[in-house]
Steps between C-alpha positions, in 0.01 A plus 500: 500500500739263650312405828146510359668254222661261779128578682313322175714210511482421843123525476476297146715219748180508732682592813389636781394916577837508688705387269290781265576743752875465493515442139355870476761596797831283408724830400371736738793436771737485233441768252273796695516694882271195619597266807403130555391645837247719268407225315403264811281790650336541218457141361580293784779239580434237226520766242805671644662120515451468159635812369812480738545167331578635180635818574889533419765587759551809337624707842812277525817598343626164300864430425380393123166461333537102487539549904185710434294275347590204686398693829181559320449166389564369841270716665218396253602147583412514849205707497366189184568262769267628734205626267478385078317799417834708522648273231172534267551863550835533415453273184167711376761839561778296292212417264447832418802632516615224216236657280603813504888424493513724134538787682804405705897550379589214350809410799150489769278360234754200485579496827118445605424262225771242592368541873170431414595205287693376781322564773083594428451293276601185669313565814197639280574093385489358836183702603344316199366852374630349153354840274707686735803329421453475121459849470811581731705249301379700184570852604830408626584355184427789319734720641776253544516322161313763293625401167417131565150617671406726139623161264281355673226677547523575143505138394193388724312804327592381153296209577263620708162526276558105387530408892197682613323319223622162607424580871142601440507197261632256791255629794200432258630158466589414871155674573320239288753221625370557816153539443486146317613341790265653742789745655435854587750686486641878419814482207725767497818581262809708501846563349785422705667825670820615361725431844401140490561456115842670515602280872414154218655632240837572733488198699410265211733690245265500212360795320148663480404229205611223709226614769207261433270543768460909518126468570336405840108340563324504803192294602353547827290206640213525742682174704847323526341202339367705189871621486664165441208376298589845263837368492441153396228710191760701434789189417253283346444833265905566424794376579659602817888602444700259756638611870282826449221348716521637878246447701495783802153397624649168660846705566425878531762728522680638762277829459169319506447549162327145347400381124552277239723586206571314194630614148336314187560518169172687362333532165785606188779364750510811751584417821283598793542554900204410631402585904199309652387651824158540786350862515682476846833387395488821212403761761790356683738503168375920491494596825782316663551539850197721537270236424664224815437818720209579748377839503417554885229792610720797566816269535661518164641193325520182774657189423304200451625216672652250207562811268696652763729205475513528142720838491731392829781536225440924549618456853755250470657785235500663775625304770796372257600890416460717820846434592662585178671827548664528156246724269589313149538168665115537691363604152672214308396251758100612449609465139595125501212410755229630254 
């Protein structure tokens, strides 16, 4: 189940048929009689790359299991330097193996978790695959603060019926907005997830009640200049809250990820994020890195000149960390870059 799970993810990310391939393959070397050297006769060199990228030094006898995993990790490291598809891989295995963490003891259940929160998730962040991340943020939080996770869980369902209602009430009414002032564009809403609620409500100290803007609105533009002319619709419609205005068209992120957001104050005094974005800039915001990439005939993922540029930072991890010797101190270092 595992691999063909890992398989469907790599293939819902649009990558390539070797990056398939190895999804299928990833815990042969590990887990049965299979070689790599079996693997690249059978599937060829890129394939057998791939699957040696994320295959665990399990033949080496480690003095403890931090030593262990650092080795691991380190080995991963260089093998992302050289080709991204090994760290999509890895994070579509972690993916799945989040999802299934239930069936874990509780010691490994934690153990994962926290290295998925402080690891995966982060550089699911800085590949801009921002669905990725959510959901690894959520999962994680789950297991780790499980009595905080069902509060509020519970509390977000309590309310759930009334939000829906205002959500499908909202997207009519930015639909129309839109339509008045000769816009097209596709309106979208959604609840916050429960990760990013909790992070506000820790950071900001304030409680669940104190949480004013829980639900999210998307409006996807045909153009940039439809995107600001939405905005300016949008605060001649509401108030906008001040400082909650970023604009990451002008300034995009780090990741390549670019829109407007703003938070108003919308109908019965509920507050409101609200994203502004180009078809392009959303399949960016979904697809992350995947999207920047060029698929080459027969040649796997390629870097595309400026793109390539844009995730240097995976090789200057590198570069930084390849002399660290110390297992917890390499780890901890990856930690702080993220």
């Amino acid at each position: 189940i595992h691999p063909l799970s890992v398989a469907q993810i790599i293939s819902q990310m649009r990558l390539d048929v070797p990056s398939v391939l190895a999804a299928f393959l990833h815990d042969c070397v590990e887990d049965t009689a299979t070689s790599l050297e079996d693997v690249r006769r059978e599937f060829g060199d890129d394939v057998s790359f791939l699957v040696d990228g994320v295959t665990k030094l399990s033949k080496v006898e480690y003095t403890s299991k931090a030593a262990r995993q650092a080795e691991n990790f380190r080995k991963m490291l260089v093998a992302m330097a050289r080709d991204i598809r090994v760290l999509l891989l890895k994070l579509a295995d972690r993916l799945h193996n989040a999802r299934t963490l239930e069936h874990l003891s509780e010691d490994r259940r934690e153990r994962i978790a926290q290295e998925t929160l402080d690891v995966y998730a982060p550089l699911a962040n800085r590949l801009g695959i921002d669905w990725m991340k959510g959901e690894l943020e959520d999962l994680s939080f789950r297991w780790l603060h499980p009595d905080d996770w069902s509060d509020l869980a519970a509390r977000v369902e309590k309310t759930r019926k009334q939000r829906e209602r205002f959500i499908q009430e909202m997207t009519r009414t930015l639909t129309r907005l839109m339509s008045e002032n000769g816009l097209a564009a596709g309106v979208s809403g959604r609840v916050k997830r429960l990760f990013s609620i909790h992070e506000k409500m820790r950071r900001q100290h304030i409680e669940f009640e104190q949480v004013y803007d829980l639900l999210g609105f998307r409006v996807v533009c045909d153009t940039v200049a439809e995107c600001y002319a939405t905005l300016g619709v949008i605060h001649s419609q509401w108030t906008p809250v001040p400082g909650r205005f970023k604009d990451h068209i002008g300034i995009p992120k780090q990741n390549g990820y670019q829109s407007l957001h703003t938070t108003v104050v919308g109908p019965r005094g509920i507050r409101m994020e609200i994203q502004i974005r180009t078809q392009e800039m959303h399949k960016i915001a979904v697809e992350g890195i995947a999207a920047h990439w060029m698929y080459k005939e027969g040649g796997g993922l390629t870097p595309g000149g400026k793109d390539a540029d844009r995730y240097r930072w995976l090789h200057q991890i590198w570069e930084l960390h390849k002399d660290v010797r110390d297992p917890t101190e390499l780890m901890d270092a990856v930690k702080d870059d993220l």
